[in-house]
mmCIF file of the protein (N, C-alpha, C, O) and its ligand, coordinates in Angstrom:
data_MODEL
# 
_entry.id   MODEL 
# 
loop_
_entity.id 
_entity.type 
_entity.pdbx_number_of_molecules 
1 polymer     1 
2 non-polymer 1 
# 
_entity_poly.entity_id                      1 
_entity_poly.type                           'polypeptide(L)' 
_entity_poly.nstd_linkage                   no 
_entity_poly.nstd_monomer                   no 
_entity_poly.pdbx_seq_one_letter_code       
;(UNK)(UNK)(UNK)(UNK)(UNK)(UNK)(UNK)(UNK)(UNK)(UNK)(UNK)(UNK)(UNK)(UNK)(UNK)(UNK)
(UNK)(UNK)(UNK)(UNK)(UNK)(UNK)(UNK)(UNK)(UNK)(UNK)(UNK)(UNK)(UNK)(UNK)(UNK)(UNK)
(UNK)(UNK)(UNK)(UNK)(UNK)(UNK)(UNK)(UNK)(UNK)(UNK)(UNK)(UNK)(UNK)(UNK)(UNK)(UNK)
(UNK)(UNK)(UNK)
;
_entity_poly.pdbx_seq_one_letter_code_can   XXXXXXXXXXXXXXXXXXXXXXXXXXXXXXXXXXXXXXXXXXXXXXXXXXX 
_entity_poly.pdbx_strand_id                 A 
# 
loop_
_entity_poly_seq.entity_id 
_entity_poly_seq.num 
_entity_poly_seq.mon_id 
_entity_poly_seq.hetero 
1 1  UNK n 
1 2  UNK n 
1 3  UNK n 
1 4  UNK n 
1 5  UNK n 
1 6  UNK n 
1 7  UNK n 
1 8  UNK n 
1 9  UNK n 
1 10 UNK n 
1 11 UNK n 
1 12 UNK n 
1 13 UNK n 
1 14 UNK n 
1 15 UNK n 
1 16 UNK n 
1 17 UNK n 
1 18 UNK n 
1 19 UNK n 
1 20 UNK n 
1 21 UNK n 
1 22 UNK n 
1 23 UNK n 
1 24 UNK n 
1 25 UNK n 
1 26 UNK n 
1 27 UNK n 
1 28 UNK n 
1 29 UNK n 
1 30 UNK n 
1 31 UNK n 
1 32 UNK n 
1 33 UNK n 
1 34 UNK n 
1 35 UNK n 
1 36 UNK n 
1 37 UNK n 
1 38 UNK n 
1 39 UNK n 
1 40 UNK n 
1 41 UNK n 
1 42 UNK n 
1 43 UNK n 
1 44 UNK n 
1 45 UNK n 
1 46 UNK n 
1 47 UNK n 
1 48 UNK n 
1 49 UNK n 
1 50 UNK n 
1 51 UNK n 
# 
loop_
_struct_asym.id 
_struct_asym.entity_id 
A 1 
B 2 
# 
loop_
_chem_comp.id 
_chem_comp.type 
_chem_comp.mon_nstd_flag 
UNK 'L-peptide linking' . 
ZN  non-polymer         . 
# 
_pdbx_entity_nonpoly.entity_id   2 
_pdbx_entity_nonpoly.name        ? 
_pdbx_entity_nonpoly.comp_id     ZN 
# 
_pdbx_nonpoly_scheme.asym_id         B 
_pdbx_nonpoly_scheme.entity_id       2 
_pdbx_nonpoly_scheme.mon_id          ZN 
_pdbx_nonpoly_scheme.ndb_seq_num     1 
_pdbx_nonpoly_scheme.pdb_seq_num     101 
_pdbx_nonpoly_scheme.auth_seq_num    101 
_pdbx_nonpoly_scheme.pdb_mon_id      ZN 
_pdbx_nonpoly_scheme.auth_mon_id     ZN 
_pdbx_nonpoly_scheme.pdb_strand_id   A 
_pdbx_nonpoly_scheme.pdb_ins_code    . 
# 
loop_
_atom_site.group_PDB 
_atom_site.id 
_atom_site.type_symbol 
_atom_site.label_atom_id 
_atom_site.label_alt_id 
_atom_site.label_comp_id 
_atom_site.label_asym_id 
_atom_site.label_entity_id 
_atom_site.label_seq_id 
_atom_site.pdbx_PDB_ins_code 
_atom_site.Cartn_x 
_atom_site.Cartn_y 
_atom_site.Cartn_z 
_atom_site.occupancy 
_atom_site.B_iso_or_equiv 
_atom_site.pdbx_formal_charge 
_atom_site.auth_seq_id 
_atom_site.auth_comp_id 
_atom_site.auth_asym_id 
_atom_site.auth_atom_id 
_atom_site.pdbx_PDB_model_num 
ATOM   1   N  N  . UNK A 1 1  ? 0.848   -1.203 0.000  1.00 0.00 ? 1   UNK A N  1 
ATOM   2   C  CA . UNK A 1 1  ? 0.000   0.000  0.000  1.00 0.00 ? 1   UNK A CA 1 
ATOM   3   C  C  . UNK A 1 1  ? 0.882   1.251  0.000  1.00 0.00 ? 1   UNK A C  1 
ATOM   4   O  O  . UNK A 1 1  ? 1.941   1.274  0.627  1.00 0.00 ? 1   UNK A O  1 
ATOM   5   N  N  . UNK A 1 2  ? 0.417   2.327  -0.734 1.00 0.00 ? 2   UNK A N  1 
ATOM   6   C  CA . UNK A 1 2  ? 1.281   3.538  -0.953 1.00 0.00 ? 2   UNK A CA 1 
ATOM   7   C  C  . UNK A 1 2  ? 0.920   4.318  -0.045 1.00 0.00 ? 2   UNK A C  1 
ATOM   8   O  O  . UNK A 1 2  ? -0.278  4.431  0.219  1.00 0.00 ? 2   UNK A O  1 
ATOM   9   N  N  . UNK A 1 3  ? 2.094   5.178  0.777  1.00 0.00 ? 3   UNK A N  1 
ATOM   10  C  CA . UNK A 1 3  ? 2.117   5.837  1.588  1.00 0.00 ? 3   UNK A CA 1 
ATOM   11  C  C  . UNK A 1 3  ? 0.671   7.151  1.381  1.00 0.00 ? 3   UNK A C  1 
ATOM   12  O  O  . UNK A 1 3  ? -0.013  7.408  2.371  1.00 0.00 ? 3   UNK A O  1 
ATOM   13  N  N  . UNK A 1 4  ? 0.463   7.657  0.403  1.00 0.00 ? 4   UNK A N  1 
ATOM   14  C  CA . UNK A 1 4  ? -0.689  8.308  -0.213 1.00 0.00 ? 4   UNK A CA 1 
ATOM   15  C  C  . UNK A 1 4  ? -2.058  7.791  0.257  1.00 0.00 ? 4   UNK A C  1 
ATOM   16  O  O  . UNK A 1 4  ? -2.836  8.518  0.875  1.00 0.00 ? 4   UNK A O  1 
ATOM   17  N  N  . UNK A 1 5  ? -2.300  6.641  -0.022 1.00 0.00 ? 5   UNK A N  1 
ATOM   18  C  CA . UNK A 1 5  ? -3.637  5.391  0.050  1.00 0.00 ? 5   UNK A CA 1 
ATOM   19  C  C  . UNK A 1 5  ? -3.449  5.685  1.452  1.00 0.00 ? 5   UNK A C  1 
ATOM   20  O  O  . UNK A 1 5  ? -4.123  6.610  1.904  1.00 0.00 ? 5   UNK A O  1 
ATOM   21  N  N  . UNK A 1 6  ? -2.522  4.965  2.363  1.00 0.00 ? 6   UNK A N  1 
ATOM   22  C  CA . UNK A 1 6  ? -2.559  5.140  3.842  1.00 0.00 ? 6   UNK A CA 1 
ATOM   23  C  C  . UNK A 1 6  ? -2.817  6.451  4.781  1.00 0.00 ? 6   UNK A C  1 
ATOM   24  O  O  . UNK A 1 6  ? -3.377  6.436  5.877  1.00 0.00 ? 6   UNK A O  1 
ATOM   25  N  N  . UNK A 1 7  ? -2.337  7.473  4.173  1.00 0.00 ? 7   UNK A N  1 
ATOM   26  C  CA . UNK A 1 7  ? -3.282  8.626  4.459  1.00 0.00 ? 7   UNK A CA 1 
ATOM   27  C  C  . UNK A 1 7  ? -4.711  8.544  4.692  1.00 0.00 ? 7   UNK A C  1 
ATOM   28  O  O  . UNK A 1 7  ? -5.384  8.367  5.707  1.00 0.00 ? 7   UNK A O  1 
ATOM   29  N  N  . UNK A 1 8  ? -5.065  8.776  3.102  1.00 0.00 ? 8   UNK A N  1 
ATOM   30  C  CA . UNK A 1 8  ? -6.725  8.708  2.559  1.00 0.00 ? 8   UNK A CA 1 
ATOM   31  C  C  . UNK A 1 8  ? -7.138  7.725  3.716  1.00 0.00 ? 8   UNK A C  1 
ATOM   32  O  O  . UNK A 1 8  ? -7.872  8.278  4.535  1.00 0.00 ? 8   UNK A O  1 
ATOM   33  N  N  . UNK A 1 9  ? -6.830  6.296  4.015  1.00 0.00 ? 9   UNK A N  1 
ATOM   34  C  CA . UNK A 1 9  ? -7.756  5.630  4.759  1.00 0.00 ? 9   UNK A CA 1 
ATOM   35  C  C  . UNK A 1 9  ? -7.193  6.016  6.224  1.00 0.00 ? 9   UNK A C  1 
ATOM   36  O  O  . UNK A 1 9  ? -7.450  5.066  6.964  1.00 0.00 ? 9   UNK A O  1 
ATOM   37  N  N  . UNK A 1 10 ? -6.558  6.990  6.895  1.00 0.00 ? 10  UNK A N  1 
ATOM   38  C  CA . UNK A 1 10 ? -6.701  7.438  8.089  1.00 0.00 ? 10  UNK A CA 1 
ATOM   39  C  C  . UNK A 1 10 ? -7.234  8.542  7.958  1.00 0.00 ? 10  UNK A C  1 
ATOM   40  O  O  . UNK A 1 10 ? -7.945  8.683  8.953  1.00 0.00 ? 10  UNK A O  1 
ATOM   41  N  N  . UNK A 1 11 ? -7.320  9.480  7.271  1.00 0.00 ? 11  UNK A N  1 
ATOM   42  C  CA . UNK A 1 11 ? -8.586  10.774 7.213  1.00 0.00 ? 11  UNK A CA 1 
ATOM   43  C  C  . UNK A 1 11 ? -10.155 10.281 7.342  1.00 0.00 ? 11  UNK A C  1 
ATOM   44  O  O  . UNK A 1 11 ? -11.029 10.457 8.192  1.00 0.00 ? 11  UNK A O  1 
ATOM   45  N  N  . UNK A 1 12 ? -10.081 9.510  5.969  1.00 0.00 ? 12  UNK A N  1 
ATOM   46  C  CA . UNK A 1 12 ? -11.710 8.754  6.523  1.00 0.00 ? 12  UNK A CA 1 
ATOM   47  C  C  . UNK A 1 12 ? -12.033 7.949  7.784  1.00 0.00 ? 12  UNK A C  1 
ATOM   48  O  O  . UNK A 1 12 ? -13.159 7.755  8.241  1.00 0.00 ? 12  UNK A O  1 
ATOM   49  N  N  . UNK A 1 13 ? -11.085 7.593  8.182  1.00 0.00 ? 13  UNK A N  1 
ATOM   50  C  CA . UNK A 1 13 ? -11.466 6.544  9.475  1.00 0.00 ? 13  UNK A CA 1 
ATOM   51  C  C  . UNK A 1 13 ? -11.552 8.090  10.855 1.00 0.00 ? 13  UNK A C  1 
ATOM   52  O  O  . UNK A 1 13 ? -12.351 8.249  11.777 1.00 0.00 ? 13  UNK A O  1 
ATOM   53  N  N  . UNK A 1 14 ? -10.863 8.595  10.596 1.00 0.00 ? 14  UNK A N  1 
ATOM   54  C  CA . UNK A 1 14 ? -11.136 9.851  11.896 1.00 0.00 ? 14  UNK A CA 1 
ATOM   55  C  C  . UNK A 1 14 ? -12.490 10.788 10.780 1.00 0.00 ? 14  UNK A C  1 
ATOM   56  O  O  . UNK A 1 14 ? -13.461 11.138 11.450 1.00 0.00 ? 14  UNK A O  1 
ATOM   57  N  N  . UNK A 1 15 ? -12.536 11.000 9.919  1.00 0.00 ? 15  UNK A N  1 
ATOM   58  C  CA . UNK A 1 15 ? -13.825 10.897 9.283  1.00 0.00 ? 15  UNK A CA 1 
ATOM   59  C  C  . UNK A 1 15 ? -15.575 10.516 10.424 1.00 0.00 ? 15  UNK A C  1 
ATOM   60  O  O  . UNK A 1 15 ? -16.440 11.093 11.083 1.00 0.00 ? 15  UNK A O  1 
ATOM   61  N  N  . UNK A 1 16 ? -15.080 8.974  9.894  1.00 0.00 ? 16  UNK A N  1 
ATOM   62  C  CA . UNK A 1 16 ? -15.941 8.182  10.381 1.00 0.00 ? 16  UNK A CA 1 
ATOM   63  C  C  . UNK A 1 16 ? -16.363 8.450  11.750 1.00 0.00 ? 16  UNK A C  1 
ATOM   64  O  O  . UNK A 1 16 ? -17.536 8.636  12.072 1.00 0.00 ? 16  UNK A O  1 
ATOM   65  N  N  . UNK A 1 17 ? -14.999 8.467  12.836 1.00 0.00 ? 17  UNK A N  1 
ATOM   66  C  CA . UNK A 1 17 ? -15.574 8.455  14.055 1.00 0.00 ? 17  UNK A CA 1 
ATOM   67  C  C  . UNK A 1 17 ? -15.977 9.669  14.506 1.00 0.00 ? 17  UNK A C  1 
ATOM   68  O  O  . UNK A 1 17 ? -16.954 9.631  15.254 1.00 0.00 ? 17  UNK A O  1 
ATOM   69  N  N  . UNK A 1 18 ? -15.476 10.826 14.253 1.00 0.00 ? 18  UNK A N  1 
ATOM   70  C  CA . UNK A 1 18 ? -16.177 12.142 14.037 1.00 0.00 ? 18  UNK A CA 1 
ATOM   71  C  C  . UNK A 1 18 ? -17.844 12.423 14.363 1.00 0.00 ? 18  UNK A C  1 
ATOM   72  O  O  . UNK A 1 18 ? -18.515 12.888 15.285 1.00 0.00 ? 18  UNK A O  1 
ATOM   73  N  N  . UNK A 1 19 ? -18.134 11.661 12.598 1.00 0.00 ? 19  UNK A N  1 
ATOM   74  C  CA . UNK A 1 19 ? -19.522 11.220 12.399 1.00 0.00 ? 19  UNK A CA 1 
ATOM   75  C  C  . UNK A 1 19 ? -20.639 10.632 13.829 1.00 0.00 ? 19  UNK A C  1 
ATOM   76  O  O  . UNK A 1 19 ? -21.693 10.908 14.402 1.00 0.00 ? 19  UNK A O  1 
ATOM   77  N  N  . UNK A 1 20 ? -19.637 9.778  13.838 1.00 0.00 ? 20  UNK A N  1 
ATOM   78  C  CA . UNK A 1 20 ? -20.453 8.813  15.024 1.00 0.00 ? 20  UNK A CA 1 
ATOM   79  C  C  . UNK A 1 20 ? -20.199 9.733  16.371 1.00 0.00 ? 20  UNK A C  1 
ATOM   80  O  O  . UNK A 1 20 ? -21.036 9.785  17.272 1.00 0.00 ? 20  UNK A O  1 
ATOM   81  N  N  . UNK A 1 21 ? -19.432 10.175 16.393 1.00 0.00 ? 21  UNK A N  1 
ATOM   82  C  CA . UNK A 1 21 ? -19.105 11.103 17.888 1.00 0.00 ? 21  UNK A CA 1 
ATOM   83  C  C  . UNK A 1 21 ? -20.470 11.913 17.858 1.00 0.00 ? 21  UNK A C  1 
ATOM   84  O  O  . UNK A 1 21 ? -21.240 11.798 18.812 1.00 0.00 ? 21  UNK A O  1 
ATOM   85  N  N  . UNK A 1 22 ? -20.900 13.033 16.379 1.00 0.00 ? 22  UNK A N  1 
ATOM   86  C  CA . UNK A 1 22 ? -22.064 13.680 16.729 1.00 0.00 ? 22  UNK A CA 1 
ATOM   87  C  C  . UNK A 1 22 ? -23.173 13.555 16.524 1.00 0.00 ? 22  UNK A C  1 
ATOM   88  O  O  . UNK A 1 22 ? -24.027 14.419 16.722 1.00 0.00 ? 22  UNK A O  1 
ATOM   89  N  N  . UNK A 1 23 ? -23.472 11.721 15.799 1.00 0.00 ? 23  UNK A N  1 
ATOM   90  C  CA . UNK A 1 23 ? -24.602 11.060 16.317 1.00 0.00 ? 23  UNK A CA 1 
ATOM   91  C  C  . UNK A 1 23 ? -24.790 10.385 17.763 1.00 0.00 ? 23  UNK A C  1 
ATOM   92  O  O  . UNK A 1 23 ? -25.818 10.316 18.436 1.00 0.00 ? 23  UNK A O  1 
ATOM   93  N  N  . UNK A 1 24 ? -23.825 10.028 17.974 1.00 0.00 ? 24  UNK A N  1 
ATOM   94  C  CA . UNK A 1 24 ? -23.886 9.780  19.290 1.00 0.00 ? 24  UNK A CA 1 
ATOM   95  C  C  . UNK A 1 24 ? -24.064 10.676 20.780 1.00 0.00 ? 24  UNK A C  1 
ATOM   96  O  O  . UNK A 1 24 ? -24.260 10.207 21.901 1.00 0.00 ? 24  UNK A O  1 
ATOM   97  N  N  . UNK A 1 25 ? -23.940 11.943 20.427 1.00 0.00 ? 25  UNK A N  1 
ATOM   98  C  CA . UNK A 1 25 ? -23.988 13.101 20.904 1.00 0.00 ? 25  UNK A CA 1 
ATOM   99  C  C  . UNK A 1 25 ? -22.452 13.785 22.126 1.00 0.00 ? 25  UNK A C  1 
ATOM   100 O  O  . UNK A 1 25 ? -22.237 14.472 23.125 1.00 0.00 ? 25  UNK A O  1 
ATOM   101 N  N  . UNK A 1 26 ? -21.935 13.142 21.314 1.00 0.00 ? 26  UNK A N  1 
ATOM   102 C  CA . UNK A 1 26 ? -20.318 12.787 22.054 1.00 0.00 ? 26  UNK A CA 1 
ATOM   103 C  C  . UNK A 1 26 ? -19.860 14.026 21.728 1.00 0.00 ? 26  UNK A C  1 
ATOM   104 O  O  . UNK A 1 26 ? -19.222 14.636 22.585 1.00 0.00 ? 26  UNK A O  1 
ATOM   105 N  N  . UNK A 1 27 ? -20.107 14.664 20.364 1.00 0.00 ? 27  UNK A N  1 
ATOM   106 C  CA . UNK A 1 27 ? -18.925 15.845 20.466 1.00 0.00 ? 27  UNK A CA 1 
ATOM   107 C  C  . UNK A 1 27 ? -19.909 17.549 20.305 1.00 0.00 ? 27  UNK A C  1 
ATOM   108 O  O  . UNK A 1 27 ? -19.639 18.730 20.083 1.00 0.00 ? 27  UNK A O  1 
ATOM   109 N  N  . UNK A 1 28 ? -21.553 16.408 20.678 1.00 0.00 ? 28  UNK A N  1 
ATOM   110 C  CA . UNK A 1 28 ? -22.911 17.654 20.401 1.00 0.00 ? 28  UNK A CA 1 
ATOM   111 C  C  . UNK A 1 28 ? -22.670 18.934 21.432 1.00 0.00 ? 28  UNK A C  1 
ATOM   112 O  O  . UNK A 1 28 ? -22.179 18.903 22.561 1.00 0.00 ? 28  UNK A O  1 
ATOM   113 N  N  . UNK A 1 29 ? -23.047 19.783 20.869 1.00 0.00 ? 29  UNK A N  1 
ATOM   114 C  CA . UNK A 1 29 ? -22.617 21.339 21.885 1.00 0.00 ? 29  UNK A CA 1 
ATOM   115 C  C  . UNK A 1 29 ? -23.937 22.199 20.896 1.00 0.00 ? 29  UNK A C  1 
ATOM   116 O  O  . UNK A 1 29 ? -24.299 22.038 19.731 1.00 0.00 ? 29  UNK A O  1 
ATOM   117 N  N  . UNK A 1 30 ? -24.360 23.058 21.891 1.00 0.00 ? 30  UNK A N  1 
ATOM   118 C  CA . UNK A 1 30 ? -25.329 23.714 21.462 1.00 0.00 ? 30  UNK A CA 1 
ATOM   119 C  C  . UNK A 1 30 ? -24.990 24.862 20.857 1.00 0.00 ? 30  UNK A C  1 
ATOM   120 O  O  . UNK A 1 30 ? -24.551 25.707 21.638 1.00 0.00 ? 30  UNK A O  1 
ATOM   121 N  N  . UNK A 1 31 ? -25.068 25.317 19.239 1.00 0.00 ? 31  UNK A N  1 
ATOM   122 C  CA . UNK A 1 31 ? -24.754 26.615 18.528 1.00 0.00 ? 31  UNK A CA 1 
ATOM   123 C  C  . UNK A 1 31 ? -25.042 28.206 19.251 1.00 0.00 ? 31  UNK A C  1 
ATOM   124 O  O  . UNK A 1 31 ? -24.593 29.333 19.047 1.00 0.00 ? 31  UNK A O  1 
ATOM   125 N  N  . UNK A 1 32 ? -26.222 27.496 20.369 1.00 0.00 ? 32  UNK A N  1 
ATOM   126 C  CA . UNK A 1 32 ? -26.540 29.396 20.819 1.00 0.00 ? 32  UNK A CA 1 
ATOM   127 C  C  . UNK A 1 32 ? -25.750 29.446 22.207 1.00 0.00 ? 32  UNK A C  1 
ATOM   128 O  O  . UNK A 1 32 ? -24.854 30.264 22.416 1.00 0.00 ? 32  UNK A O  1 
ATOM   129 N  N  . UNK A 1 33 ? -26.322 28.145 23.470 1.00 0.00 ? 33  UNK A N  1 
ATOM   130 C  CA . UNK A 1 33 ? -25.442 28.093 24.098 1.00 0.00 ? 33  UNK A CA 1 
ATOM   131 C  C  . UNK A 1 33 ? -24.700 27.305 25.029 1.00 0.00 ? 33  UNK A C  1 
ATOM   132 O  O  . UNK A 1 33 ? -24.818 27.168 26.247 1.00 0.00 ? 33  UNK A O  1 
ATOM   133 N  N  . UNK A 1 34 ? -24.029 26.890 24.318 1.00 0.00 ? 34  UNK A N  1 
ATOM   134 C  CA . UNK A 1 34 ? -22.826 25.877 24.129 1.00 0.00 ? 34  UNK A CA 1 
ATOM   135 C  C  . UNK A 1 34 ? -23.392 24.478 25.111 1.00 0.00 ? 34  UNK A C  1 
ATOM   136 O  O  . UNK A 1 34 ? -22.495 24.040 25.831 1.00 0.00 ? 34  UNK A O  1 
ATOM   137 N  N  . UNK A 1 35 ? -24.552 23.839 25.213 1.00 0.00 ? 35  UNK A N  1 
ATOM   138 C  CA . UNK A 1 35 ? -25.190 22.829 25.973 1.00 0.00 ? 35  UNK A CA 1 
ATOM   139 C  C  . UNK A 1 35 ? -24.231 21.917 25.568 1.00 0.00 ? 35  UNK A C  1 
ATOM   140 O  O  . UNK A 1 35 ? -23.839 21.876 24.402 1.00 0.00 ? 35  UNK A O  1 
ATOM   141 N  N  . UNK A 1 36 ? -23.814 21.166 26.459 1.00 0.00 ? 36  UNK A N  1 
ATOM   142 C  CA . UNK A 1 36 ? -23.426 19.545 25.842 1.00 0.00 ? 36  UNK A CA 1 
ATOM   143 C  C  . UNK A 1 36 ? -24.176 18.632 25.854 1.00 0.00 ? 36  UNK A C  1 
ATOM   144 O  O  . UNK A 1 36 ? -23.982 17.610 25.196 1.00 0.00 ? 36  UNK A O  1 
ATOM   145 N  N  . UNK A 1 37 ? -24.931 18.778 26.419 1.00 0.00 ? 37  UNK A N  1 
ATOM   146 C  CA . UNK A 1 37 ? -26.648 17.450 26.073 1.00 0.00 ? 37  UNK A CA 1 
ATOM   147 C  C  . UNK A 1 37 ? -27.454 18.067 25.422 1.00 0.00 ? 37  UNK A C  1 
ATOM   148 O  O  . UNK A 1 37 ? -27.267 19.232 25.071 1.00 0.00 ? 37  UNK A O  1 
ATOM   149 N  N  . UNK A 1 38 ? -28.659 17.279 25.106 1.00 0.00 ? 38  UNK A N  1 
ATOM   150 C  CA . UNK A 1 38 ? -29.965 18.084 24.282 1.00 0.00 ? 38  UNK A CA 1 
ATOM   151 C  C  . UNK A 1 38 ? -30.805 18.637 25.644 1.00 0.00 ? 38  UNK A C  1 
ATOM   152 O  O  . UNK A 1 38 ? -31.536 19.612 25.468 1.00 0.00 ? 38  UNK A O  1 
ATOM   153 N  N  . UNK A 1 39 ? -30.707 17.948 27.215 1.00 0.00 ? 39  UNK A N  1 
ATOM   154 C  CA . UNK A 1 39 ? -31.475 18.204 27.935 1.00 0.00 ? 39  UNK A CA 1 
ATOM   155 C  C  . UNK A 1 39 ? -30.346 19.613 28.885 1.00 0.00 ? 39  UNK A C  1 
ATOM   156 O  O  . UNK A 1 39 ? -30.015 19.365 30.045 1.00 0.00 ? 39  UNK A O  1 
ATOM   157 N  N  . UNK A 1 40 ? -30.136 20.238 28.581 1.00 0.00 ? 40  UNK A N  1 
ATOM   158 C  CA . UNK A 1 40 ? -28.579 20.995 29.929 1.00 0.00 ? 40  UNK A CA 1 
ATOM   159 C  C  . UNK A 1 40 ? -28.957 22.295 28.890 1.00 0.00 ? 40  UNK A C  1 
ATOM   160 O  O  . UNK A 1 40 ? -28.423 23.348 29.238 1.00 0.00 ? 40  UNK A O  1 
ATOM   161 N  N  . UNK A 1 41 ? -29.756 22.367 27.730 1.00 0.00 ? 41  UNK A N  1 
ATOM   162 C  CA . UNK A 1 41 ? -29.761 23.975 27.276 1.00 0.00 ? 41  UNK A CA 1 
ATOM   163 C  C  . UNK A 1 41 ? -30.283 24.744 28.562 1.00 0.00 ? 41  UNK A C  1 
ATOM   164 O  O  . UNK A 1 41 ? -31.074 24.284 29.384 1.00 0.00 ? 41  UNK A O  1 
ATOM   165 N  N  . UNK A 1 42 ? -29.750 25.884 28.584 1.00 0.00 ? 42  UNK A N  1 
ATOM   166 C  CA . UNK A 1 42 ? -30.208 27.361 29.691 1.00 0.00 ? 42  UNK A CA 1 
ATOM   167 C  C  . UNK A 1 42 ? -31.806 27.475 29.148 1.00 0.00 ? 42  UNK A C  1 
ATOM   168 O  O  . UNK A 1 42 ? -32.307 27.062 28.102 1.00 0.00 ? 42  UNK A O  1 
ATOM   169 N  N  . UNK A 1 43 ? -32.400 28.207 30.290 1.00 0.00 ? 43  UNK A N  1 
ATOM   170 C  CA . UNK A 1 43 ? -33.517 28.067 30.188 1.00 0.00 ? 43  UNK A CA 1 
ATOM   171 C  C  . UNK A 1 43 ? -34.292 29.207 28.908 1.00 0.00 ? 43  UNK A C  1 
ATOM   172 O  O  . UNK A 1 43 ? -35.467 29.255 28.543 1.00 0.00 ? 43  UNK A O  1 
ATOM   173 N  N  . UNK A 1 44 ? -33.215 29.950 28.506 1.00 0.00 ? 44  UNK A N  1 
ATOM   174 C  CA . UNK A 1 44 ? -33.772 31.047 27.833 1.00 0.00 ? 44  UNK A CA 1 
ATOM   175 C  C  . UNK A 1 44 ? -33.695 30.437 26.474 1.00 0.00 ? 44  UNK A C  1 
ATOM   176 O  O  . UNK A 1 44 ? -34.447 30.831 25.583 1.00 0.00 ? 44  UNK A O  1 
ATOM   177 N  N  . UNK A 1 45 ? -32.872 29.551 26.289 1.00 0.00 ? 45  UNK A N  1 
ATOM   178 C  CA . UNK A 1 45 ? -31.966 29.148 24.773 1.00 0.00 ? 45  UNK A CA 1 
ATOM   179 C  C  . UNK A 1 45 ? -33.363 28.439 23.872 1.00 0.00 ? 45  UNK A C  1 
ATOM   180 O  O  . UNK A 1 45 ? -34.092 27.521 24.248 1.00 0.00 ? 45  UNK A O  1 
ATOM   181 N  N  . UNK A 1 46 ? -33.409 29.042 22.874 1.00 0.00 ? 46  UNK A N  1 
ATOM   182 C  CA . UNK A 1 46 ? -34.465 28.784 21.419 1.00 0.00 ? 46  UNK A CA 1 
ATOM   183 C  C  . UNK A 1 46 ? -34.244 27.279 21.293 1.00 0.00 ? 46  UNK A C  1 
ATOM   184 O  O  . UNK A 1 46 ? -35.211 26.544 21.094 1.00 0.00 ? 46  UNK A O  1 
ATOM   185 N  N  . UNK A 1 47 ? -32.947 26.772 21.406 1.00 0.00 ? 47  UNK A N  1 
ATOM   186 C  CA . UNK A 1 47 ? -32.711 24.960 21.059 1.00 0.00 ? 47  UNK A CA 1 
ATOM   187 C  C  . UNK A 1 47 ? -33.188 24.288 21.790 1.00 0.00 ? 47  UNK A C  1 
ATOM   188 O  O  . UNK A 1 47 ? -33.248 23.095 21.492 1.00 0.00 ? 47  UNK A O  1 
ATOM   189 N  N  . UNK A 1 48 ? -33.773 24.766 23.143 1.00 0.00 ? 48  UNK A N  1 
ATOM   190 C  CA . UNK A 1 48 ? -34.284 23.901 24.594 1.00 0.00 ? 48  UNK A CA 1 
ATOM   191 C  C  . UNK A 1 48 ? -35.857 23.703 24.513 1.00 0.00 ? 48  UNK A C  1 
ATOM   192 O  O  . UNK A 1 48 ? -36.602 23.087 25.276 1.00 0.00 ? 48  UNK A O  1 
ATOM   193 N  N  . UNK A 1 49 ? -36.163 24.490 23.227 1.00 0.00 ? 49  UNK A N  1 
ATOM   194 C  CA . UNK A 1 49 ? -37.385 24.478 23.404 1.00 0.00 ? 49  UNK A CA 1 
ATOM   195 C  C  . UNK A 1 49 ? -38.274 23.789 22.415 1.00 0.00 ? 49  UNK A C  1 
ATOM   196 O  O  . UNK A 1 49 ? -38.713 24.364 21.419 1.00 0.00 ? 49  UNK A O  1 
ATOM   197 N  N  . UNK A 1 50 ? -38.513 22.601 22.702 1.00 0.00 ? 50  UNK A N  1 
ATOM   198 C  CA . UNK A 1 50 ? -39.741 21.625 21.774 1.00 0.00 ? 50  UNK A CA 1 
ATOM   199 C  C  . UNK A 1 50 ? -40.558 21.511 22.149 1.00 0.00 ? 50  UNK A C  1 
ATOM   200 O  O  . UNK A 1 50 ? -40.624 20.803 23.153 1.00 0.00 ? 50  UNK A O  1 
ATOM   201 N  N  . UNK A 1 51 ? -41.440 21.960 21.756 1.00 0.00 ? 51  UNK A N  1 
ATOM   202 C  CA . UNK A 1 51 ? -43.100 21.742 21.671 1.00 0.00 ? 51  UNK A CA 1 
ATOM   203 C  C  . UNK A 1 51 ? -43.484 21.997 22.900 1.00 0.00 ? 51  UNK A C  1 
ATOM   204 O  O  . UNK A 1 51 ? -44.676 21.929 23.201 1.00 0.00 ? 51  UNK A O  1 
HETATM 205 ZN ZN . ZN  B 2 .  ? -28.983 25.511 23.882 1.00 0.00 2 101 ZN  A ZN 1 
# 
């Protein structure tokens, strides 16, 4: 395998777990303010609020 190829398949593999980190809610942080769960938004924050 060429040093090139071995790259490419370590970008995608930290790629991958990336992915899964912010389905999993591992690397989730809230855009307005900065929650790390879906349930820990401040009480004022627009993202805390469903239905
Ligand atoms: Zn929030």
């Amino acid at each position: 395998m060429s040093p090139f190829l071995l790259v490419i398949v370590v970008v995608v593999l930290l790629m991958a777990k990336r992915l899964a980190d912010v389905y999993t809610g591992g690397e989730y942080a809230c855009p307005s303010c900065g929650a790390r769960s879906e349930h820990r938004h401040s009480p004022d924050c627009p993202w805390g609020r469903k239905s």
